[in-house]
C-alpha positions as CSV (number, residue, x, y, z in Angstrom):
1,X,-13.4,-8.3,-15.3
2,X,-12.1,-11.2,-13.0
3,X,-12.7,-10.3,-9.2
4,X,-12.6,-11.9,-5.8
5,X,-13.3,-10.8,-2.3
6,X,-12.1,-12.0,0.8
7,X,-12.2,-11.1,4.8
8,X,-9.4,-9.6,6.5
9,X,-8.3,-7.9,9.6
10,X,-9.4,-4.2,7.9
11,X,-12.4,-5.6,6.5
12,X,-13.8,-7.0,3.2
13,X,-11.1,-6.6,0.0
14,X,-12.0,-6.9,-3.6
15,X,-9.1,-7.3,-5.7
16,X,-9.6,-6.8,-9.6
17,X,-7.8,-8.2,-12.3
18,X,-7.2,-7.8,-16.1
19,X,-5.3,-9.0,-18.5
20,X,-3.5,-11.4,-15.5
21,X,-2.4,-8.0,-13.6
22,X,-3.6,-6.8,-10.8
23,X,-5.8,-3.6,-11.2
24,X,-7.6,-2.5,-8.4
25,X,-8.0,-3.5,-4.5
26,X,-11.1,-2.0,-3.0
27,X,-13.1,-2.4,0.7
28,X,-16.4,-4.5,0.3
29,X,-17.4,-7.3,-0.3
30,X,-19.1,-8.7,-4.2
31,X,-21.0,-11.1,-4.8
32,X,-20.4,-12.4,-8.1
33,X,-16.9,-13.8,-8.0
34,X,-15.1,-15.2,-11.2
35,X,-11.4,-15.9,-9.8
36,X,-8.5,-16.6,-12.0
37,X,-5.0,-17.9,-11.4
38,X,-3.7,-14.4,-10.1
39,X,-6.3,-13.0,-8.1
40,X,-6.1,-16.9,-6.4
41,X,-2.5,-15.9,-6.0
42,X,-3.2,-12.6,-4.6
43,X,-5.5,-13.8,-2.1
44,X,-3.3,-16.2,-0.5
45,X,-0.4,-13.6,-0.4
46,X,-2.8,-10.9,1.3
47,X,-4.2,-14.0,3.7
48,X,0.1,-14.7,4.3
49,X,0.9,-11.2,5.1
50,X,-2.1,-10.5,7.3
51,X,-1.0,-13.7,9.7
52,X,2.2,-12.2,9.2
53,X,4.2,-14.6,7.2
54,X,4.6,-12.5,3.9
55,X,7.1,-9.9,3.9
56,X,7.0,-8.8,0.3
57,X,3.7,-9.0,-2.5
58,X,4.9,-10.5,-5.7
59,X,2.4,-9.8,-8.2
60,X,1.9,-8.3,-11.3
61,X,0.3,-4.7,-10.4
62,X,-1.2,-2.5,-12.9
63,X,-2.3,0.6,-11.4
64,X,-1.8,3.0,-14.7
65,X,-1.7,6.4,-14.0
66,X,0.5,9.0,-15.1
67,X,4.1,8.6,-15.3
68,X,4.7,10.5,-12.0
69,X,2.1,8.6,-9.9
70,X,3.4,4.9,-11.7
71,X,6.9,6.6,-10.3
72,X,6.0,7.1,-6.7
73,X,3.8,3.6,-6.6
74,X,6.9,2.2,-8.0
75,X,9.1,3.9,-5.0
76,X,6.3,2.5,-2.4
77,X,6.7,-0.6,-3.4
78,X,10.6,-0.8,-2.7
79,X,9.8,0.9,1.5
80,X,10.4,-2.5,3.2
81,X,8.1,-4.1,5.6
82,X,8.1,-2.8,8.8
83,X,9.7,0.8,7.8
84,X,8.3,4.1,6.2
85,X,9.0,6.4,4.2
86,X,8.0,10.5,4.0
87,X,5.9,12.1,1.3
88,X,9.1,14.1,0.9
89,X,11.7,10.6,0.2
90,X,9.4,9.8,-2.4
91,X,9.2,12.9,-4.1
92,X,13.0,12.8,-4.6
93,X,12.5,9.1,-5.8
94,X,10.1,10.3,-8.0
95,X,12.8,13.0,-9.6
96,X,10.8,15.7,-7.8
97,X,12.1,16.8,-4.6
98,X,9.7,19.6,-4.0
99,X,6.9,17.6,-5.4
100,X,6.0,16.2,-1.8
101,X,2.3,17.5,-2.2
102,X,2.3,15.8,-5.5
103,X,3.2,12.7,-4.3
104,X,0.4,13.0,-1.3
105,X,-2.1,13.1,-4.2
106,X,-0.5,9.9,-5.8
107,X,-1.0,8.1,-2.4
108,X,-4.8,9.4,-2.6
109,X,-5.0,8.1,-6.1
110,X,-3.5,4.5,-5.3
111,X,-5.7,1.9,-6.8
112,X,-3.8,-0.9,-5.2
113,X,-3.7,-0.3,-1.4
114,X,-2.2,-2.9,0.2
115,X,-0.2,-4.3,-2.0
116,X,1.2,-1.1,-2.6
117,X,1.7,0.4,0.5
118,X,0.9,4.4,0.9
119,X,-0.2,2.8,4.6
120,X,4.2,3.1,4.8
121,X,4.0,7.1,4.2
122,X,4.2,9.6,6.6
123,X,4.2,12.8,7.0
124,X,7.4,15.0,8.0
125,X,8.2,14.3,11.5
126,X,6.2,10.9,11.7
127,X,2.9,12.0,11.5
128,X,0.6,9.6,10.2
129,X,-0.5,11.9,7.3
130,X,-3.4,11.0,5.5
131,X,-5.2,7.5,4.2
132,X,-7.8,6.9,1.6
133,X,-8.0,3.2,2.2
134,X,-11.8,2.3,4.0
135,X,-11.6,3.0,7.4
136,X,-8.6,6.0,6.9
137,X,-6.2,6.6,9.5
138,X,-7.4,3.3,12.2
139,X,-6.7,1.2,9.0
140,X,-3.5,2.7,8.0
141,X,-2.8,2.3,11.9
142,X,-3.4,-1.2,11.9
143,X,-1.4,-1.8,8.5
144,X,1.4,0.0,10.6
145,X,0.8,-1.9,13.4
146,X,0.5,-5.6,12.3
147,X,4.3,-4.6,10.4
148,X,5.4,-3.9,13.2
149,X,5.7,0.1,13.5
150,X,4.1,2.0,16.1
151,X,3.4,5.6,15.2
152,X,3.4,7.0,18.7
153,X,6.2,4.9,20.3
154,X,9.3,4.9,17.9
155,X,11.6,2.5,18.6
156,X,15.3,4.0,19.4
157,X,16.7,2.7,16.3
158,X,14.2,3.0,14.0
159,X,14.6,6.8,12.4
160,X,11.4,8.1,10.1
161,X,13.2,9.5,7.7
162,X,15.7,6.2,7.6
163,X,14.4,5.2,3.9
164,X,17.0,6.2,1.6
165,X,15.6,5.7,-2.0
């Protein structure tokens, strides 16, 4: 399987392709590499958003999953840069508005962090919730951060629970 790794800001990324989609992003660092045309995209476009010139990923992604977890990934991918989104908004995106649990496993069981961006959920009221990603919540932080949204200084017009799906 097609793999490359490359330094960032939150450490060492391996991103794993097959079949030209984008499988898997994970923290470390390997040391047989065999790149191909998408992970070479893929690394510029992580490199682009980390120096903050990339506001949207556009890459194939295939995470799998189960049809409810492919529903909320889907739903993380459309929170824009620089906003977020609560474990509850995406279990109504996910046509299962009491399913906000459900959907805080689906973040847990993201194969592509990053690039699909459980670092934009919150829990109700703002709080940072959880993070699986290396590092956990000082990495989510930082994600937050570089976009732009401070967890413990909201900006007067920018609302939590502003992400209507």
């Amino acid at each position: 399987m097609p793999q490359i790794s490359i330094n960032s800001p939150v450490g060492a990324l391996t991103i794993f392709e097959f079949d030209d989609e984008i499988v898997s992003l994970d923290w470390g660092f390997v040391e047989d590499m065999e790149t191909s045309p998408v992970l070479e995209e893929a690394k510029s476009q992580i490199n682009a958003y980390f120096a903050r010139k990339l506001t949207h990923f556009d890459l194939p992604l295939s995470p799998g999953g189960t049809p409810f977890q492919a529903a909320v990934w889907a739903a993380m991918c459309e929170i824009p840069l620089g906003q977020t989104a609560t474990y509850q908004d995406l279990a109504r995106a996910a046509g299962s508005p009491k399913g906000f649990r459900a959907v805080g496993m689906a973040c847990g069981k993201n194969p592509i962090p990053i690039l699909i961006p459980c670092h934009r959920v919150l829990a109700s009221g703002g709080k940072p919730g959880g993070y699986s990603g290396d590092g956990g919540l000082e990495t989510k932080e930082m994600l937050l951060k570089l976009e732009g949204v401070d967890l413990y200084k909201p900006k007067a017009d920018q609302r939590q629970d502003a992400f209507d799906l």
